[in-house]
N, C-alpha and C positions, 0 to 999 in steps of 0.2 A: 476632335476628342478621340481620345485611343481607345482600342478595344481589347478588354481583357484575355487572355489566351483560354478557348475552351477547357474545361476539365477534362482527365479524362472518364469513362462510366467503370471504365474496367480494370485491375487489380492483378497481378499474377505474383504470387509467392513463389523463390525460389530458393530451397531448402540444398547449401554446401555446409559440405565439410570436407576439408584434404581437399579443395580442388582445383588448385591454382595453377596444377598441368593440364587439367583437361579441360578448364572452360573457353568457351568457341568468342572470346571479346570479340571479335571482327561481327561474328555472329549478332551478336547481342547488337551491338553497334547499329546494322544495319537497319536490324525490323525496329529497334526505339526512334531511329531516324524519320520512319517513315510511318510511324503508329501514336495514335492518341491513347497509349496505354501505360499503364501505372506499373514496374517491375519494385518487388519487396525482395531484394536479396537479404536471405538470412544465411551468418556466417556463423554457423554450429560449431565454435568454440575449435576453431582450428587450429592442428601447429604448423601450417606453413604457411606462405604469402597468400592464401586466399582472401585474407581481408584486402591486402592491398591491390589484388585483382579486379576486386570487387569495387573497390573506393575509384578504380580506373575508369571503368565501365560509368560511372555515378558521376564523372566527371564533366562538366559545358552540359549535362544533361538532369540538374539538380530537380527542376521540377515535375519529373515523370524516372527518377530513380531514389530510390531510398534504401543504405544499406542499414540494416538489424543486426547489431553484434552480438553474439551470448558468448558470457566469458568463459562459462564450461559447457562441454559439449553435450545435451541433452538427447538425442535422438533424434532421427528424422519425424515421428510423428507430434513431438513437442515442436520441434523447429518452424513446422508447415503451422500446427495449432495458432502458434504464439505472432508470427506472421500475417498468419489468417485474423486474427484478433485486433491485430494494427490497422487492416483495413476494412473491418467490418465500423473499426470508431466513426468512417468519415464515409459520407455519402453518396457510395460505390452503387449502381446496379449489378452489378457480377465481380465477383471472387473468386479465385480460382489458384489454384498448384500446379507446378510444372515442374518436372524433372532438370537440377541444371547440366545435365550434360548435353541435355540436347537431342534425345534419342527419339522422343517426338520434336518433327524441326517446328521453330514457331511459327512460322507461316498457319499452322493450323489450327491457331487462337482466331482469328477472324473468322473460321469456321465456327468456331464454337460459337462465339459474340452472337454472328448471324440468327444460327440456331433459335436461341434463346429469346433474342428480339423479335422471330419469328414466331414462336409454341411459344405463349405466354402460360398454357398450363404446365410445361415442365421447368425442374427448378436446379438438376444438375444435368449436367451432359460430361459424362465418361469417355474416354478415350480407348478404343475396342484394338486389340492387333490380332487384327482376323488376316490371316493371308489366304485372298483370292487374287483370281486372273485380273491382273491391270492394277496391283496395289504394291509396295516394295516394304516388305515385310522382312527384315532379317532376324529372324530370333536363334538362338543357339537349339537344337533338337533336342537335348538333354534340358534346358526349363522351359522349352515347348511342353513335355510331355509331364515334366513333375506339374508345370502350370495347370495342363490341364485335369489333373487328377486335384489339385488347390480348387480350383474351381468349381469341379463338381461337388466337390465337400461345401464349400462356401453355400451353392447355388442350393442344398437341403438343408443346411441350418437357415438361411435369410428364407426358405420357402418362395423366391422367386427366380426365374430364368436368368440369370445374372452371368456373363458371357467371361466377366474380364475386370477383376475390381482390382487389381495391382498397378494397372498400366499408369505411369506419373502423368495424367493429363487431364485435368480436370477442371470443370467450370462449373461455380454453381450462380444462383439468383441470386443475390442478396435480401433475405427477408427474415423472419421469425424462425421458422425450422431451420437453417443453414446457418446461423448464429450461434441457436444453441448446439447443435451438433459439435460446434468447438467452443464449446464453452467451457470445459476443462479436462483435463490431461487424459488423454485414452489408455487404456489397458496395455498395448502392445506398442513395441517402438517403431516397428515394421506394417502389419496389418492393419494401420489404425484404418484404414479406408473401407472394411468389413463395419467395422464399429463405428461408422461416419451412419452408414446404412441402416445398421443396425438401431441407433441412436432417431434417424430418420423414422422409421417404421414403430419404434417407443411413441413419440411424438402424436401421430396420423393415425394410429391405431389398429392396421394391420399391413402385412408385406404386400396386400394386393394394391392399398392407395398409396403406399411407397412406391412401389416399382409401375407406379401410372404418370410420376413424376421425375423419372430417370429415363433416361436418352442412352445409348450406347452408339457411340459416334466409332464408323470405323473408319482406321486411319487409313490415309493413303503411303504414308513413309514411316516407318519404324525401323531401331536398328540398335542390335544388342551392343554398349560400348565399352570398349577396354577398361577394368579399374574399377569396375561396380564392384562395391562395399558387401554386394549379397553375394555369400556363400553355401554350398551347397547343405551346410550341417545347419543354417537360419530355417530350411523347410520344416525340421524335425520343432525347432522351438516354434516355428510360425504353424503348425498343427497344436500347441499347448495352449498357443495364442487366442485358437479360433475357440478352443475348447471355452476357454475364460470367458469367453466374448458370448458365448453359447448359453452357459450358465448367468453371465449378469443380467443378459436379457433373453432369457426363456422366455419370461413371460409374453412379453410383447412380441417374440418370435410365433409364439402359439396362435397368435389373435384375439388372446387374450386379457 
């Protein structure tokens, strides 16, 4: 009697557009080879060979690759949503978004996984790029430091110690609050991951049982890569961003 191939628990969205220079296929290649995990490539309405980068990678690998095509390109944080959506239908323990360039390498999904199967009271784990001694941390100095001025702003609207909500690496539970948190279309095409949190603590009823179920995972390898879509004049519209995100939940930011 044959034995049906396990499922896999776990789910990872990966939000291209334009990317069919810089995705790492060898890359991808390997860790699907050697992981029981479910990759959702979404191709955000691209004009170059990205789909067919993508259809590459999905290739002798059909049951643990699924590509998403949108015919016009919606934004990063619809792309991630609408992906996240596909696999909250079918029953995943953890969902999760990854950056597809590669800038956290994926090796550091198994971490997450871990994590999670281990703290059954936390329900997302973030990806932190803290550079200490013994971690390989490349970020450019200039969104080093606009970063960390984004973050302190972030860290006093959401009312808690919030280190790094940008970084594309993320893992949540699959259950009730992390469903609806992508339940439909966020404010911002860029910060929606404020407004994930934000959404989070609506829910729970204050930032202090939010941030008792978030993890800040810091990374061992990060590394800023050629060709990122974020420019420097996105800071100025992602402060209007945050402002939006402020005022549609005040209330539940207040604790109230």
């Amino acid at each position: 009697m044959s034995i049906a191939p396990k499922s896999p628990a776990t789910a990872i969205v990966f939000p291209c557009y334009n990317e069919a220079g810089r995705l790492a296929v060898a890359e991808f290649e390997r860790f699907l080879d050697g992981h029981e995990i479910l990759f959702i490539l979404v191709d955000d309405g691209s004009r170059d060979k990205t789909r067919e980068v993508l259809e590459r990678i999905r290739r002798g690998r059909e049951s643990r690759v699924e590509v998403l095509p949108l015919e016009r390109n919606r934004g990063k944080a619809e792309a991630v949503r609408l992906g996240m959506a596909q696999a909250f239908e079918r029953p995943f323990a953890y969902v999760g978004f990854w950056d597809a360039d590669l800038a956290t390498p994926l090796d550091a999904i198994p971490p997450f996984v871990e994590l999670l199967e281990r703290r059954p009271e936390i329900d997302m784990v973030f990806g932190a790029r803290v550079k200490l001694l013994g971690r390989d941390i490349r970020r450019h100095a200039s969104r080093h430091y606009l970063g960390r001025l984004f973050a302190t702003a972030v860290s006093q609207i959401l009312r808690m110690p919030i280190y790094d909500t940008q970084c594309g690496a993320k893992l949540f539970r699959a259950n009730a609050h992390t469903r609806a948190a992508f339940s439909k279309p966020f404010l911002s095409r860029w910060i929606f991951d404020v407004e994930v949190i934000a959404r989070c603590i609506e829910q729970v009823g204050s930032p202090c049982t939010a941030s008792e179920a978030i993890y800040e995972f810091p990374l061992l390898r990060w590394e800023d890569m050629q060709g990122s879509k974020l420019k420097g004049a996105d800071f100025g519209t992602a402060a209007l961003d945050l402002s939006r995100i402020w005022w549609t939940y005040r209330m539940a930011l207040r604790g109230k």
